[in-house]
C-alpha positions as CSV (number, residue, x, y, z in Angstrom):
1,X,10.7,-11.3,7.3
2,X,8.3,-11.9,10.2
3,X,4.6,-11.9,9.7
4,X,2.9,-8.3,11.4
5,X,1.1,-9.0,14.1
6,X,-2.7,-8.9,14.0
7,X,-3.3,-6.2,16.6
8,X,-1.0,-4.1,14.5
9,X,-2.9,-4.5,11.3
10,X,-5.9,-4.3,13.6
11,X,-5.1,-1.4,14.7
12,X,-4.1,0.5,11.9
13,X,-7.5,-0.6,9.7
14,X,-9.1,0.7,12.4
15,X,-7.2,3.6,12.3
16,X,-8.2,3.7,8.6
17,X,-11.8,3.5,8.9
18,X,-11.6,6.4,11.5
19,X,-9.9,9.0,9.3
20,X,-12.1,7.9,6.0
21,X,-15.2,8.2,8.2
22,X,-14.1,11.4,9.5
23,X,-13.3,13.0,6.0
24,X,-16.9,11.6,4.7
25,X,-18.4,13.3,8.0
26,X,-16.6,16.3,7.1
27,X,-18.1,16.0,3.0
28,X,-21.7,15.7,4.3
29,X,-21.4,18.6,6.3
30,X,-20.3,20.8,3.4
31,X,-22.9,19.4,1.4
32,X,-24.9,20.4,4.4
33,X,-23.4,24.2,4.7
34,X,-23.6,24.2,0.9
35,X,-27.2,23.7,0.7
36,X,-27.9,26.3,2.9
37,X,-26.0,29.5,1.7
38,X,-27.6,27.8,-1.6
39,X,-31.0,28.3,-0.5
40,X,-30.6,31.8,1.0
41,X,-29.0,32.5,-1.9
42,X,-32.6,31.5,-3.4
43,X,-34.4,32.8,-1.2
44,X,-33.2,36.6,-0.8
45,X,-32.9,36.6,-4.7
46,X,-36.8,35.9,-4.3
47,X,-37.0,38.2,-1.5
48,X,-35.5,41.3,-3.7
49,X,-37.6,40.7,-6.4
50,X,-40.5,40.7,-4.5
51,X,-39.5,43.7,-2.9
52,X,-38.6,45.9,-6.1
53,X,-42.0,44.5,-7.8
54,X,-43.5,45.7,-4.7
55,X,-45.2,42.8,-3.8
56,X,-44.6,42.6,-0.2
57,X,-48.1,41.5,1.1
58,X,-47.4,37.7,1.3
59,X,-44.0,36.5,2.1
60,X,-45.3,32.8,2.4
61,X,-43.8,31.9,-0.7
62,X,-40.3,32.8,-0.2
63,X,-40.2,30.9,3.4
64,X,-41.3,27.4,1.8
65,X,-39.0,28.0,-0.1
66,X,-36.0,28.9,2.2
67,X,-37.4,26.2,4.6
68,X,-37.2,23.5,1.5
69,X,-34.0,24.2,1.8
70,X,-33.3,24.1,5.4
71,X,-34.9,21.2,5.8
72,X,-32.9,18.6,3.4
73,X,-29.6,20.5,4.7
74,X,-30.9,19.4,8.1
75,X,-31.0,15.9,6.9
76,X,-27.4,16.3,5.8
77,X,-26.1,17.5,8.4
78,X,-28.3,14.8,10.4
79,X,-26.2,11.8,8.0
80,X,-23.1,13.5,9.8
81,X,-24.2,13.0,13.3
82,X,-24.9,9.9,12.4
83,X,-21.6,9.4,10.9
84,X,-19.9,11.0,14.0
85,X,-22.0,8.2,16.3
86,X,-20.3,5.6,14.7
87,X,-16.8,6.6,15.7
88,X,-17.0,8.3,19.0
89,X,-14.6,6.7,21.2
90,X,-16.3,8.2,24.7
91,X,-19.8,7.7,25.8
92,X,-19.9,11.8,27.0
93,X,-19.5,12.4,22.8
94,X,-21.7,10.2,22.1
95,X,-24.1,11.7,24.3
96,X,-23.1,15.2,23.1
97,X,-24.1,13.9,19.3
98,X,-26.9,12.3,20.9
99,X,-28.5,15.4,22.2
100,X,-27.9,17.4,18.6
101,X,-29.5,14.5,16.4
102,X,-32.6,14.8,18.5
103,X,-32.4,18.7,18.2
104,X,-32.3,18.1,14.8
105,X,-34.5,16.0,14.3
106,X,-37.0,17.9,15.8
107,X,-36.5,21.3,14.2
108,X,-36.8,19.5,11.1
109,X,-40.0,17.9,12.4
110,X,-41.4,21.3,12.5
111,X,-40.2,22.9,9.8
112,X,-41.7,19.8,7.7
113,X,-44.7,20.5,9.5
114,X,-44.5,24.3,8.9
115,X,-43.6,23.7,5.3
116,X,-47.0,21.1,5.2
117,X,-49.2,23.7,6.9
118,X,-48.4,26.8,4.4
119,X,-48.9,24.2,1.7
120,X,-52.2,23.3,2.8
121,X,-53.3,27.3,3.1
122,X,-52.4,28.0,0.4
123,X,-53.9,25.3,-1.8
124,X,-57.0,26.0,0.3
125,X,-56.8,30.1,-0.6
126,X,-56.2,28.9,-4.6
127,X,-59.4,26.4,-4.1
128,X,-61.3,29.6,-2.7
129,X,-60.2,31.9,-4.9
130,X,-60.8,30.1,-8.0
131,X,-64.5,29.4,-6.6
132,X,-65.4,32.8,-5.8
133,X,-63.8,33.8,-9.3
134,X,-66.3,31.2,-11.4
């Protein structure tokens, strides 16, 4: 039986490593996905509560909360990207992933920023009100 030849088991390893990158690409997105129906799931079930109390004056609550969310599914999403990188055989995908990572990154920038702002005002309105209260 003659030995295979190297480029053929070459190949097909790389082959391999393809499809098993792909399906892990494909897992983190779902995880991805996942976390966000999960946290509007959260967040309207905040939402209509808030609403049938009648407490509809400040919403800030709810939207650090839906943006908690938003912002680790981005990072999943972001692994995938990442993932996708690392087997793209043209340069015009890896430019195309290229060009999503960064918008990515940078709504997730902002809504980290966001998400630190509201934190800060509110901890700030709680330092206030506890003041004026004494």
């Amino acid at each position: 039986m003659p030995a295979p030849e190297v480029a053929t088991v070459h190949s097909l390893a790389e082959n391999w490593v393809i499809e098993a990158v792909q399906w892990l690409k494909l897992g983190v997105e779902t995880v991805g996905a996942f976390i966000i129906a999960l946290g509007i799931i959260v967040a309207g079930g905040l939402f209509l509560k808030a609403l049938l109390a009648r407490q509809t004056a400040d919403f800030t609550a709810i939207r650090l909360t839906l943006a908690r969310y938003l912002a680790l599914a981005l990072e999943f999403q972001l692994g995938a990207d990442i993932l996708s990188t690392a087997i793209a055989p043209s340069w015009e995908q890896i430019g195309k992933l290229g060009a999503i990572a960064v918008i990515r990154t940078t709504l997730n920038f902002f809504l980290s920023k966001e998400m630190k702002d509201e934190h800060r005002s509110v901890a700030e309105h709680h330092i206030v009100k506890r003041a004026t209260e004494q």
